[in-house]
N, C-alpha and C positions, 0 to 999 in steps of 0.2 A: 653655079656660084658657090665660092667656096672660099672663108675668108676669116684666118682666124682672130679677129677683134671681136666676131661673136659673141666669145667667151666674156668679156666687157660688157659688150649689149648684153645679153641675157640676163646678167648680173644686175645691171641697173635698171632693169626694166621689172625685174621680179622680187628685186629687194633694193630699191633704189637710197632707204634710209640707211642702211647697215651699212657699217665702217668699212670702207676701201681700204685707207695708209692711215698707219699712224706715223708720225715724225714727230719727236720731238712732245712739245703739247698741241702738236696740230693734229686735229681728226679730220678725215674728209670721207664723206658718205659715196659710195659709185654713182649716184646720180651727177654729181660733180668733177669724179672724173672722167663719166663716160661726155658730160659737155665741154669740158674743154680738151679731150680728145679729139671732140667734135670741130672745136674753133680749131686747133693742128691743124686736121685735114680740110677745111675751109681755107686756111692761109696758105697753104701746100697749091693746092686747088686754082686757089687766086693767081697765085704765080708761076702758074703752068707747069707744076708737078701733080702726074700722074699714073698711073698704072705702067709698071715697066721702070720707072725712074727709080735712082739708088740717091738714098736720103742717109749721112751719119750723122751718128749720135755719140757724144764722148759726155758721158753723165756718171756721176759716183749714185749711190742706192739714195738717192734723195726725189720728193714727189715729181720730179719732171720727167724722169724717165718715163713711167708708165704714160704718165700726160703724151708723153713727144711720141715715145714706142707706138701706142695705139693710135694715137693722129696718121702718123706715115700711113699704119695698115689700112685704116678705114680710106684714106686717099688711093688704095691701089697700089703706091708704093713699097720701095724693098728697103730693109732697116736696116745700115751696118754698123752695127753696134762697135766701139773704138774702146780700148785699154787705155783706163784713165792714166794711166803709167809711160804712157808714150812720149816722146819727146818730138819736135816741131819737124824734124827730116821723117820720121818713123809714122808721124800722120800725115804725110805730104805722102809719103809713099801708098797706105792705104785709100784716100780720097782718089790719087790716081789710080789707083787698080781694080777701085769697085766703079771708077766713074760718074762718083757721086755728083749730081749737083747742087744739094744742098747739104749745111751743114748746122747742127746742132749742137753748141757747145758749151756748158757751163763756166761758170767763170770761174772758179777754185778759191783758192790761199795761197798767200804769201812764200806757202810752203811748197805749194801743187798747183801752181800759175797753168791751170789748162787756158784759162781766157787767153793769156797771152801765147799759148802755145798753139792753138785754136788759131789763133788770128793768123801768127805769121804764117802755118801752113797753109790756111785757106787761099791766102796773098798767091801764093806761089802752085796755085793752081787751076789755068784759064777756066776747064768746065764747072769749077763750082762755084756758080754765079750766086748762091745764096747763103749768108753766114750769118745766123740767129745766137745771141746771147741766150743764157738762160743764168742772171745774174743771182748771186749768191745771198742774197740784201730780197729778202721774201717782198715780193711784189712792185721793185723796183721797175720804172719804165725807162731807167737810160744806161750805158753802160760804157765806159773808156774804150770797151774792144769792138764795136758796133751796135747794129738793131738788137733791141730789147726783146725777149719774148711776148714781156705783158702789152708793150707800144706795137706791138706789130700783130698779137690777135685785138686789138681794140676796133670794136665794130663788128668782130666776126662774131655770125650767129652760133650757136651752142646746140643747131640740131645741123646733121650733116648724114647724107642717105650714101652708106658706104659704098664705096665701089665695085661694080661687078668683077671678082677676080676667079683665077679656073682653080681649082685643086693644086695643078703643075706650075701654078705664077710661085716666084720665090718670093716667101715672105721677108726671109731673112739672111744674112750675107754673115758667117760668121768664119771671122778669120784665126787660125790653127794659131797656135804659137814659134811653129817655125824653127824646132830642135833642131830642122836641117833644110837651111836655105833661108830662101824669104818667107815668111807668111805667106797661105793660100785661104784663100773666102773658101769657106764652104756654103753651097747654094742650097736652101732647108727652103721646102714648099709648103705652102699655108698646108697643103696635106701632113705634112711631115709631124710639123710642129706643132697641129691641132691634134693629128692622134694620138702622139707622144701626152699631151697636154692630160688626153683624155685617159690615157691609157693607165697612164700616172698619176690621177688624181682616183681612178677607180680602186687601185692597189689600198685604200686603206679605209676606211669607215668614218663619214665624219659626224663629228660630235653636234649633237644634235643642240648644244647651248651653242654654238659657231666658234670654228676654230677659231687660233691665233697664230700668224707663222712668223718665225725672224726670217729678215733676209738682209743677212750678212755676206751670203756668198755674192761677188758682184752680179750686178744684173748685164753686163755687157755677158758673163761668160755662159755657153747654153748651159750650163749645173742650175744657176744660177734662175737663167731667165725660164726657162720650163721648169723643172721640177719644184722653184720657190714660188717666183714671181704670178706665170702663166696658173697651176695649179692652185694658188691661191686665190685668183681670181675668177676661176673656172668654178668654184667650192662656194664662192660669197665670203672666204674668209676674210680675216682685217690681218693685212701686210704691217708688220714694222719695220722700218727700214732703219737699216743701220749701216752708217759710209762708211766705218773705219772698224775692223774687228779689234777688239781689245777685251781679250778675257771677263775683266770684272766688272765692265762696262754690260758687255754681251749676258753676265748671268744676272746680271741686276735689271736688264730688260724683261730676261725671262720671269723673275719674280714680278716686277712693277706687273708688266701689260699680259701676266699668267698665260702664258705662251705654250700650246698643245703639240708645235711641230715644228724641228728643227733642223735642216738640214747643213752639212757643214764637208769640209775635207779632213782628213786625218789627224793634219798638224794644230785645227781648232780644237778638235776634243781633246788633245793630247797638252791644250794651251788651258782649256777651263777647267779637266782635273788636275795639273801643276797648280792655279790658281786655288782653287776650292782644297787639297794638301795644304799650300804654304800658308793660310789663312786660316785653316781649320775651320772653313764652313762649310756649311748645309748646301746641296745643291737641292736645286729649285725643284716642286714636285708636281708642278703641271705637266710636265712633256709626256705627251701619247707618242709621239711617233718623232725616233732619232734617227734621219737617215746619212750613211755615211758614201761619195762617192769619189772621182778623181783619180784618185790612188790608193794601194790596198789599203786597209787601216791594220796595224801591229797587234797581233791575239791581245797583248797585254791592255795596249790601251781598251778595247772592247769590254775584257774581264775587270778592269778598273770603273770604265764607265756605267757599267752593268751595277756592281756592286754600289756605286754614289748616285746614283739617278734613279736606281731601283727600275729600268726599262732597258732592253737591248738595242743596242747600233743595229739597225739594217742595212746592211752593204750593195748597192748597184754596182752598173759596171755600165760607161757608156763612153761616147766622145762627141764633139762638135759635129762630128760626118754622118753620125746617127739622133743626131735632132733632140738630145743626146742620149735619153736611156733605152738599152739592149740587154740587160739583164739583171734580173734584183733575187731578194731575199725575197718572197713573195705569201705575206698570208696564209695564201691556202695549202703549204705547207710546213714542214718542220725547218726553222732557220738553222744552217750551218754556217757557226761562226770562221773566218776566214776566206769565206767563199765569196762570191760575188752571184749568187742564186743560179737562178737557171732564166731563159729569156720570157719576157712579157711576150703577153698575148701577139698576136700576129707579127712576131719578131722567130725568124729562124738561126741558129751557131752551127757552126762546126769549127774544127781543127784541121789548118792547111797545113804543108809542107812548102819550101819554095815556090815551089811549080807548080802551087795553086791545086795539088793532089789530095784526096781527104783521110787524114791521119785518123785511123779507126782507135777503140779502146780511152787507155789512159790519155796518150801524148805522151809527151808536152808536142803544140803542134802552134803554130797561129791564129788566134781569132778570125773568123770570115764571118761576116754578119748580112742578112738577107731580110728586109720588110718593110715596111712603110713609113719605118724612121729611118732610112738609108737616103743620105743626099743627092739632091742630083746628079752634082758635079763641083771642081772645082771652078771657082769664075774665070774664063776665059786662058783656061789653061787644061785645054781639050790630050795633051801627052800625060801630066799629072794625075788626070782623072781617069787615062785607061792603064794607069798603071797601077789603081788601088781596086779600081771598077773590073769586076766579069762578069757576066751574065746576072748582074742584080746584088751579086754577092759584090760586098766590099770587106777589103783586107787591111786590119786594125795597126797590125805593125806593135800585137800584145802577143803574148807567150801564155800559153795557158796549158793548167791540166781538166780532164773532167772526169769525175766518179762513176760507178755505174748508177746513182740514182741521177745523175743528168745536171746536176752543179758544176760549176765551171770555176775555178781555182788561180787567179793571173801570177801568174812565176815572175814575170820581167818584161818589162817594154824590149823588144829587141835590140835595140840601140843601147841600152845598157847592159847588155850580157857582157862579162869579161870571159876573154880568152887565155885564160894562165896555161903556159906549156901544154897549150892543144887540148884542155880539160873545159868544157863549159862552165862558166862559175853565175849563177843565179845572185848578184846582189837581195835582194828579198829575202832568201832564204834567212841569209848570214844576220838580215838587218832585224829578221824575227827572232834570233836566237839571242843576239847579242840587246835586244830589249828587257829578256831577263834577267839579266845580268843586273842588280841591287844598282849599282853604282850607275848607269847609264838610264838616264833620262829620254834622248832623241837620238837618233844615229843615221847616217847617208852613207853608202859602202859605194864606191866607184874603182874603176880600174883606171892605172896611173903604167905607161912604157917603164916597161923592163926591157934590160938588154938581151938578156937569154930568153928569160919565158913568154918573150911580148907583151904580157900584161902581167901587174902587181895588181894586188887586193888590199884596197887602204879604207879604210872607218872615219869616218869625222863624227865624233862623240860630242854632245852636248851631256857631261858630267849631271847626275842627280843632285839636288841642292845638299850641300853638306859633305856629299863623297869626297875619299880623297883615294884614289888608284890610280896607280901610274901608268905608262904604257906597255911596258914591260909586261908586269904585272896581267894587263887587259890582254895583251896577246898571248900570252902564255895560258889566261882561261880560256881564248879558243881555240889556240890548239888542242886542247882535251876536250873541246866542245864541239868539232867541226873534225872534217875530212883532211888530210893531208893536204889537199892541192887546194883546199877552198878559203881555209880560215885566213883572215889582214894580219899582214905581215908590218903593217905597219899601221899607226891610229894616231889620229892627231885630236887635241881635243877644243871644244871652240866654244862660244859665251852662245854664239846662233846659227843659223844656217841660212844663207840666201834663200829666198824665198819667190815665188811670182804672186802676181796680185790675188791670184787665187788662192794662194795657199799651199801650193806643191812643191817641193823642195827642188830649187835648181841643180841638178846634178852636175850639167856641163857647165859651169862656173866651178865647181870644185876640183874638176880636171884641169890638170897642167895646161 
């Protein structure tokens, strides 16, 4: 038996007074939310969901998620967590892929109508016989888009004796983003996601007055839901949730609720030092522990945030297929900024070549990851998953180098390498150089069709407040900054950059 809502149980049962979430000015103790967890998998229970059954959830970081998340677990069930971001054909397609049959949907704003987006896809898809409101109006029992959450656990008891699940049952269904093709579930086993859980809350020392962690990153995405959410809960720490990132929103949390531990993606630290510059404030000086993953984070921001927070970023490296962290900046040694550490315990790396051959030395070669945070499979997509699956090892589809002290370096997602007249060109490299540059604030480098060389090297600059350089000008410094075949030939300059919910900079929306 093996079942990671544990993490919850042990929590409430050994410190059942001390603060779960905070929202808002709502505090709630883990005794309260390990029982209406409890009512979840009692109303799951009731209507013949059980062990095996695929349960979604389309929730922003507000107290229902953990509520709904651990309900599913402790019922046996598999969680598939939904991007609030979705549109009504985009959840009809996930509901049917995971075969959900129930669903769990908050009801949004006027701005972010999930209720009604909820609705019509649920409509439109015969096996998901159950569609719960989780209404936006704190304790409301009715709702325009159907059953209520608080009317529908009413009567349900608040102790519930979790389900026998195996190690290998999947806890969680978590779907890729789909740079190419459709979205694919990736299938993470209470194994996966408790070790990870464990493995990542061991990596750091907790404060013996009890942590405080923000969690802004969503909780639908695994960054997110293990190394914020899971680990917090795993610690007794008090979760703040926060549904929408917004810089001065986010550092005023850190002050109010003195917040120990933060983890975020690149484009947020790079959003609270712009904010804390154009304000001329103080950043907050509780944070113990800044960790940064997703995508690489830019030397500069690191060295910016280092010098205003007075504590260093530590850099992971993972993906949804690895439940998700495969390698950090790790404690018990010396942290190398840029890097992405070397792999946590019972996690093996190498560097492949196409042919899944082992690229010995520096590289640059492809990530292959081998251990106990490696997913099963994709859901019901048995070609997909022997195409990234060998022998245990799973292949990342990241470019990397490694040092000889065993640090691992990501050069480029492979899909993004450009190919200028037959020269490999490293976006990353260029996006680091061109961060020094006074004038340039954010920057995204992608390759755009050329007629001769197949690919051009183009910049999308978010200008620094106040700069004025022109393009000209910008390409002309890297030419003297860069390789002949490598510096953008051309730069356009933009107010923002598309973005996904997470925080990662849309690349292929900036391509033609």
């Amino acid at each position: 038996m093996l079942n990671l809502s544990i993490i919850l149980e042990d929590s409430a049962h050994h410190a059942p007074d001390r603060t779960a979430l905070v929202f808002g000015a709502l505090r709630l103790p883990y005794s309260m939310v390990n029982s209406i967890a409890n009512q979840v998998a009692n109303l799951l229970a009731a209507r013949g969901i059980g062990r095996g059954d695929k349960v979604a959830l389309l929730c922003p970081n507000v107290p229902y998620f953990p509520f709904v998340y651990f309900g599913i677990l402790k019922a046996g069930a598999t969680v598939v967590p939904l991007n609030v971001l979705l549109t009504p054909r985009e959840i009809t397609y996930h509901l049917t892929d995971s075969d959900a049959k129930a669903f769990f949907c908050f009801e949004g704003s006027p701005e972010l109508p999930m209720g009604a987006r909820g609705r019509e896809a649920a409509g439109a898809v015969p096996g998901c016989e159950h569609f719960v409101v989780l209404p936006a109006t704190p304790l409301a029992t009715e709702s325009e888009y159907g059953e209520a959450l608080w009317a529908a656990l009413d009567g349900m008891s608040g102790e519930f004796e979790t389900a026998q699940t195996s190690p290998d049952d999947v806890a969680a269904i978590l779907y890729t983003s789909g740079t190419t093709g459709l979205p694919k579930g990736a299938e993470l086993t209470h194994q996966n996601m408790l070790i990870n859980t464990l493995v990542s809350d061991q990596m750091f020392p907790a404060d013996p007055e009890g942590d405080v962690s923000l969690a802004v990153l969503p909780l639908f995405h695994s960054f997110g839901q293990t190394a914020v959410m899971n680990v917090s809960v795993r610690r007794r720490a008090a979760l703040v949730l926060q549904p929408r990132f917004e810089p001065g929103q986010t550092l005023e949390l850190m002050r109010e609720e003195k917040v120990t531990m933060f983890a975020g993606v690149p484009t947020m630290f790079w959003a609270l030092l712009s904010k804390i510059h154009a304000d001329g404030g103080e950043a907050p000086r509780t944070l113990r522990v800044a960790v940064s993953g997703g995508a690489a984070c830019p030397v500069e921001v690191l060295k910016d945030f280092e010098s205003a927070f007075g504590i260093a970023i530590l850099e992971g490296y993972g993906l949804s297929e690895t439940s998700p962290v495969a390698s950090f900046n790790q404690l018990s040694r010396p942290t190398k900024p840029g890097t992405i550490g070397f792999p946590v315990w019972g996690v093996q790396m190498r560097l492949v070549d196409d042919a899944w051959n082992t690229v010995e030395g520096e590289g640059p070669g492809e990530i292959a990851i081998r251990g106990h945070n490696v997913m099963k499979g994709y859901y019901g997509r048995p070609e997909d998953t022997a195409e990234v699956l060998r022998d245990g090892w799973f292949r990342t589809g990241d470019l990397a180098t490694r040092d000889e002290d065993g640090y691992y370096s990501v050069v480029d997602r492979t899909k993004d390498m450009i190919i200028r007249g037959g020269f490999n060109v490293y976006p990353r490299e260029l996006e680091e150089v061109l961060m020094t540059h006074p004038a340039v604030s954010l920057v995204a480098v992608v390759g755009v069709p050329h007629p001769s060389h197949g690919e051009e090297v183009k910049a999308y600059v978010i200008p620094a407040p106040g700069a004025t350089v022109g393009e000209e000008e910008l390409v002309a410094w890297c030419k003297e900054n860069m390789a002949a075949y490598k510096y953008p030939r051309v730069v356009e300059f933009r107010e923002s950059l598309p973005m996904t919910a997470t925080g990662k900079i849309l690349k292929r929306e900036l391509r033609p």
